[in-house]
C-alpha positions as CSV (number, residue, x, y, z in Angstrom):
1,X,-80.1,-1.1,141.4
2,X,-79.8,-2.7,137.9
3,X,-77.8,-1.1,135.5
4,X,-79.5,0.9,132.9
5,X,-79.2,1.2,128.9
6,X,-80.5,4.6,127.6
7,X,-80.6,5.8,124.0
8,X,-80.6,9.5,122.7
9,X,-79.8,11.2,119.1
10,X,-79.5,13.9,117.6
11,X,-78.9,16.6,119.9
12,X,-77.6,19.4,117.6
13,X,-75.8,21.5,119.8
14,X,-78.9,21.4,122.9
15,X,-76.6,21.0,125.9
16,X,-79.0,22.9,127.8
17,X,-81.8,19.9,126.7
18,X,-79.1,17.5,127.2
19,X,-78.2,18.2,130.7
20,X,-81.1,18.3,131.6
21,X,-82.2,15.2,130.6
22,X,-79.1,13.3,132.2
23,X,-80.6,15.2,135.2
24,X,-84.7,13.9,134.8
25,X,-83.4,10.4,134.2
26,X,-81.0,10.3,137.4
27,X,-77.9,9.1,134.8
28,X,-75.5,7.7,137.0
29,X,-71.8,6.6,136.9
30,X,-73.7,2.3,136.5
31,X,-75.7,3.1,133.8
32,X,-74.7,3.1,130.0
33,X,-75.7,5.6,127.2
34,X,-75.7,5.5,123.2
35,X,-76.1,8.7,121.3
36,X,-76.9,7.9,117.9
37,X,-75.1,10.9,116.2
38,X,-75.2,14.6,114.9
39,X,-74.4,15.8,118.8
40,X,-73.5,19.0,116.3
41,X,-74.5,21.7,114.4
42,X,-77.7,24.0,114.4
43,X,-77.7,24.6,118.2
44,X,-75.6,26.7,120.0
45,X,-73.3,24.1,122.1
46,X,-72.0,21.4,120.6
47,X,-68.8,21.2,121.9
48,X,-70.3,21.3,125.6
49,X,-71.8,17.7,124.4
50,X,-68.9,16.0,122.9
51,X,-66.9,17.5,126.5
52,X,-68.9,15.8,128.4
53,X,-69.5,12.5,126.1
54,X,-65.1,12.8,126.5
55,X,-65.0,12.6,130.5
56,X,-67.9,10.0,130.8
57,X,-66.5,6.6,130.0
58,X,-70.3,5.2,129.9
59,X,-71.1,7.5,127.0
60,X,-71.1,6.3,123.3
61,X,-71.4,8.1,121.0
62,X,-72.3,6.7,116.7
63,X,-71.2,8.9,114.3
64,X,-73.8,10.5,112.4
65,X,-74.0,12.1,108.8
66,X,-73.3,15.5,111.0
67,X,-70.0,14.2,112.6
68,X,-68.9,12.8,109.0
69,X,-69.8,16.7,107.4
70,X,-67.7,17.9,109.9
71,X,-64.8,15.3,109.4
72,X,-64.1,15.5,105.8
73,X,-64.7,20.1,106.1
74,X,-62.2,19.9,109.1
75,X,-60.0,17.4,107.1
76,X,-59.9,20.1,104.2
77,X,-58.5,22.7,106.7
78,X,-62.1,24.3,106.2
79,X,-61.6,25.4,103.1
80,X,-64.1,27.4,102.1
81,X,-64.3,27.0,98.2
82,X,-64.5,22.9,98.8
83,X,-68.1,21.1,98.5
84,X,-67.2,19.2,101.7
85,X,-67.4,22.7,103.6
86,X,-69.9,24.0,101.9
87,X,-72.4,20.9,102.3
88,X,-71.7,21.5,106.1
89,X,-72.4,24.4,106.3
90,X,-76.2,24.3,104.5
91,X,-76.6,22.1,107.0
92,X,-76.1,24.2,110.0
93,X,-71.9,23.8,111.1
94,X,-71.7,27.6,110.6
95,X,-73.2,27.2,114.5
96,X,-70.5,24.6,115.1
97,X,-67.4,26.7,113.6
98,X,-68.3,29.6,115.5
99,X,-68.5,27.4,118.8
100,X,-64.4,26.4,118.5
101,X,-63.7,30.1,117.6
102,X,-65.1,30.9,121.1
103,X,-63.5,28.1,122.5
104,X,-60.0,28.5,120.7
105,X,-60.3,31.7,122.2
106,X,-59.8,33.1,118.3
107,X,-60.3,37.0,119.2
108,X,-57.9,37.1,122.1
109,X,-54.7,35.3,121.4
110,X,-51.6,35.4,118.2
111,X,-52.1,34.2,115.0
112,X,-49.4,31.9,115.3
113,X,-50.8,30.8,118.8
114,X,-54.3,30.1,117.5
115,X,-52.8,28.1,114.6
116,X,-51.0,26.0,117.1
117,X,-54.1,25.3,119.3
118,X,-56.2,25.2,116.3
119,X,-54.3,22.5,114.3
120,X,-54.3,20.5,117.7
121,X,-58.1,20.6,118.3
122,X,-58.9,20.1,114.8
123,X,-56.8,16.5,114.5
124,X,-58.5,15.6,118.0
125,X,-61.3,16.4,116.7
126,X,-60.9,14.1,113.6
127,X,-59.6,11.2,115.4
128,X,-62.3,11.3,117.6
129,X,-65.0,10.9,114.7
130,X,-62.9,8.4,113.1
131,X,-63.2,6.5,116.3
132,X,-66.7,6.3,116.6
133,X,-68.3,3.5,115.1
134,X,-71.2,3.6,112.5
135,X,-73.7,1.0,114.7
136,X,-73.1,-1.1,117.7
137,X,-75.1,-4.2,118.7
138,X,-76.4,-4.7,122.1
139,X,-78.8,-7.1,123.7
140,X,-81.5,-6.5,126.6
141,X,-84.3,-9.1,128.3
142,X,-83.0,-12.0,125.3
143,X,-83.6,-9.1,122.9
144,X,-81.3,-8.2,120.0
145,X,-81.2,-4.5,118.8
146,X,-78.6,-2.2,116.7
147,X,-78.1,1.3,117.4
148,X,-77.4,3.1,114.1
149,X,-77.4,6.7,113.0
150,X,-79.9,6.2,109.9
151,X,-80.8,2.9,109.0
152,X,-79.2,0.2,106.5
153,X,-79.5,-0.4,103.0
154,X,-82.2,-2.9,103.4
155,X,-80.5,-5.2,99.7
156,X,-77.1,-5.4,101.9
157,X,-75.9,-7.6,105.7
158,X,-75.5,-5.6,108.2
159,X,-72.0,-5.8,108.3
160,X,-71.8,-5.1,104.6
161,X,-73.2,-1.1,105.2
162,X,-71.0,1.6,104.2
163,X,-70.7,4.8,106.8
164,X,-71.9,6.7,104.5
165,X,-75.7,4.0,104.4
166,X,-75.6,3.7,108.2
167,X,-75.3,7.9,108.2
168,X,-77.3,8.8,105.4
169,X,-79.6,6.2,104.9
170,X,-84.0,7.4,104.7
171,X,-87.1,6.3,103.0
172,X,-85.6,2.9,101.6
173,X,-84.8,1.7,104.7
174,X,-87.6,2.5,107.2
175,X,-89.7,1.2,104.7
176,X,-88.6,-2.0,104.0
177,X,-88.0,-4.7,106.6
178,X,-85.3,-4.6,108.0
179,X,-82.7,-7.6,109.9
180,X,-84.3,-10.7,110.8
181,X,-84.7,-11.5,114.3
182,X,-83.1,-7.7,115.4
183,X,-84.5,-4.4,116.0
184,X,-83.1,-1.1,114.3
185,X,-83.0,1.9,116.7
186,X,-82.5,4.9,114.7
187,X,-81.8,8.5,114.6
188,X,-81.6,10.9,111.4
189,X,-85.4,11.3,110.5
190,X,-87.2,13.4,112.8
191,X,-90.3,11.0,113.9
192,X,-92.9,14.1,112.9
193,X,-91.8,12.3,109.1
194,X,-92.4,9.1,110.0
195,X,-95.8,9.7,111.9
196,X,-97.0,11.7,109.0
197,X,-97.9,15.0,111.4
198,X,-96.5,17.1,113.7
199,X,-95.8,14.6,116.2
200,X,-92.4,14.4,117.7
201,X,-92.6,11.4,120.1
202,X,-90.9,7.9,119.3
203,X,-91.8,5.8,116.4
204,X,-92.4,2.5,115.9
205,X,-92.5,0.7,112.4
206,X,-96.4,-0.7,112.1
207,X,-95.9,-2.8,109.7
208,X,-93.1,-4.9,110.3
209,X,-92.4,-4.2,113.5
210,X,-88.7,-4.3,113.8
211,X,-87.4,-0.5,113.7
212,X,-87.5,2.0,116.5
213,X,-87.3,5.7,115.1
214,X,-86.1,8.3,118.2
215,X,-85.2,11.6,116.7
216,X,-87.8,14.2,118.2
217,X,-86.8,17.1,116.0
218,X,-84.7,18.6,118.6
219,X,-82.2,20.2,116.1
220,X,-84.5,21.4,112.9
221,X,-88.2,22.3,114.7
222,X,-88.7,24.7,117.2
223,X,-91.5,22.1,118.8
224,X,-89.1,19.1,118.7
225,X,-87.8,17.2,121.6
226,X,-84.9,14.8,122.7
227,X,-86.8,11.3,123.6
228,X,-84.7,8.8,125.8
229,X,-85.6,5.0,125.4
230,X,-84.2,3.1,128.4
231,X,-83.7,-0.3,126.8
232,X,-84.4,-2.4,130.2
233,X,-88.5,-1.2,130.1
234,X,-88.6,0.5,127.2
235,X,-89.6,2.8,129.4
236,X,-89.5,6.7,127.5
237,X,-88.5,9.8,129.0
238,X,-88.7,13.1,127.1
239,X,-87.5,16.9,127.1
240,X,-89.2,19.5,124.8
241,X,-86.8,22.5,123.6
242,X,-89.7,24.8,125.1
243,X,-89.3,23.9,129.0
244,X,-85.3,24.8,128.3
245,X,-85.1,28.0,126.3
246,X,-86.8,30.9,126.5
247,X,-88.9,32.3,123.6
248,X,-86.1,35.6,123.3
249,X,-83.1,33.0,123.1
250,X,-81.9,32.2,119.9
251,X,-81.8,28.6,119.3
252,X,-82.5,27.3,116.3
């Protein structure tokens, strides 16, 4: 069997959703996967995600405005009077802090001992975000397509975008056209925004036709989903939050 190419975002801390997915699709060891950032934050396991995106070699992930919040907060130690930690957590790493307190094993260790293990996470951590890269290119059936956390500024080249436009980047970019002769597949902007209702399924730009908007509102609405786009059909595959969590679990 052919290998094949899936796309994901925005996951938030839904491991649950995320495993569970890997499971519907039959992910295998052949195919490939791009995650199109903000794996944290808001949900309840983000560092079960990045784990497993760590010991699966045919994972990518693309750093998303989420991952860079967390960067620059962890980069400041945390500090808590800085705007970099702050900013983060307004936008739900409060979820993500308390996940490496439970993992650090905070409550039951020294305070010289969690120090240690803490300053060693934290620079892993960092390097890892650093690592990622802010879009990747790929091509499928003669097809050209970049995988980007939020769009481009539509007045700049592609390889002229800051990370802070591939990660932050909204309404001036999905509508405008885009890169000749390439399709943008994007995360960031929960596809109920773009569809103008409460719909959470994949978007696709109407009018001109070269942008692919994937983020079903897993992380910020409690009737969002993740939607997978296998690149070799097109084919989609989704997972609601509801058929994961109960209603008495506390996900948001």
């Amino acid at each position: 069997m052919a290998k094949k190419v899936y796309i994901i975002s925005d996951l938030h801390g839904h491991y649950q959703v995320f495993m569970k997915l890997l499971e519907k699709i039959q992910f295998r060891d052949e195919d490939d996967m791009y995650i199109l950032g903000d794996v944290c934050d808001r949900g309840p396991q983000s560092l079960d995600i990045y784990f497993e995106i760590f010991k699966r070699k045919n994972i990518q992930l693309i750093k998303g405005n989420h991952e860079i919040m967390m960067r620059e907060s962890l980069l400041r130690d945390n500090d808590t009077t800085t705007n970099q930690f702050r900013m983060w957590i307004e936008n739900g790493g409060r979820k993500t802090i308390d996940n490496y307190h439970q993992y650090l094993n905070k409550k039951n260790i020294s305070e010289e001992e969690y120090k240690q293990v803490r300053t060693a996470f934290l620079a892993d951590m960092i390097r890892f975000v650093n690592d990622c890269p802010s879009f990747i290119e790929v091509v499928m059936n003669k097809k050209k397509y970049v995988l980007i956390h939020a769009g481009i500024n539509p007045e700049k080249g592609l390889y002229d975008q800051t990370e802070e436009e591939c990660a932050w980047m909204r309404e001036y970019f999905y509508m405008s056209k885009g890169l000749a002769g390439k399709t943008i597949i994007f995360g960031h902007t929960p596809t109920c925004f773009l569809h103008g209702e409460q719909i959470f399924d994949i978007w696709e730009d109407p009018i001109f036709h070269d942008k692919i908007g994937i983020d079903g509102g897993l992380g910020s609405f409690e009737g969002g989903q993740i939607n997978c786009l296998c690149l070799n059909d097109m084919s989609i595959t989704t997972i609601k939050k509801a058929e994961v969590y109960t209603q008495n679990e506390n996900v948001s």
